[in-house]
C-alpha positions, 0 to 999 in steps of 0.5 A: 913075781918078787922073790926073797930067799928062794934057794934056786938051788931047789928047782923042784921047788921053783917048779912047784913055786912057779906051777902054784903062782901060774895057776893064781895068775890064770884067774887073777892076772893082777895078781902079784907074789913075795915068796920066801924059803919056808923056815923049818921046812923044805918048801917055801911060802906065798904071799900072794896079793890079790884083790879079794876079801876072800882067801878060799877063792885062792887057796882052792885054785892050788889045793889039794896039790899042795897038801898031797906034796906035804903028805907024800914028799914032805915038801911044804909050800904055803900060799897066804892070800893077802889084799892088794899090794901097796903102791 
């Protein structure tokens, strides 16, 4: 997993971060991650690239836990599903 400007500061959400890109990997071991601190809010975004045309393949392996976390505690991770990687 690359990671860009996560504040590790924040293991709440490294937990959630981790947990989110755990549960993509269990079905796509390829599967490889950029995550960055979400600009506005607390939380952090996903890149995820995997080789799928697909996005609701993933995004319905990490939802709704990640809508409930909005909801409830405001804290916002988006996981954007992107193609595969460039080597």
């Amino acid at each position: 997993m690359r990671v860009g400007a996560v504040d590790t500061q924040d293991e709440y959400i490294r937990g959630f971060v981790d947990r989110t890109c755990a549960r993509i990997r269990a079905k796509f071991p390829d599967a490889t991650f950029e995550v960055c601190t979400h600009p506005t809010q607390r939380g952090a975004i996903i890149d995820v690239h995997v080789p799928t045309d697909d996005d609701f393949e993933v995004l319905d392996l990490v939802n709704p836990e990640l809508d409930d976390l909005l909801i409830e505690e405001g804290i916002a991770i988006y996981v954007r599903t992107v193609g595969p990687q460039a080597r």
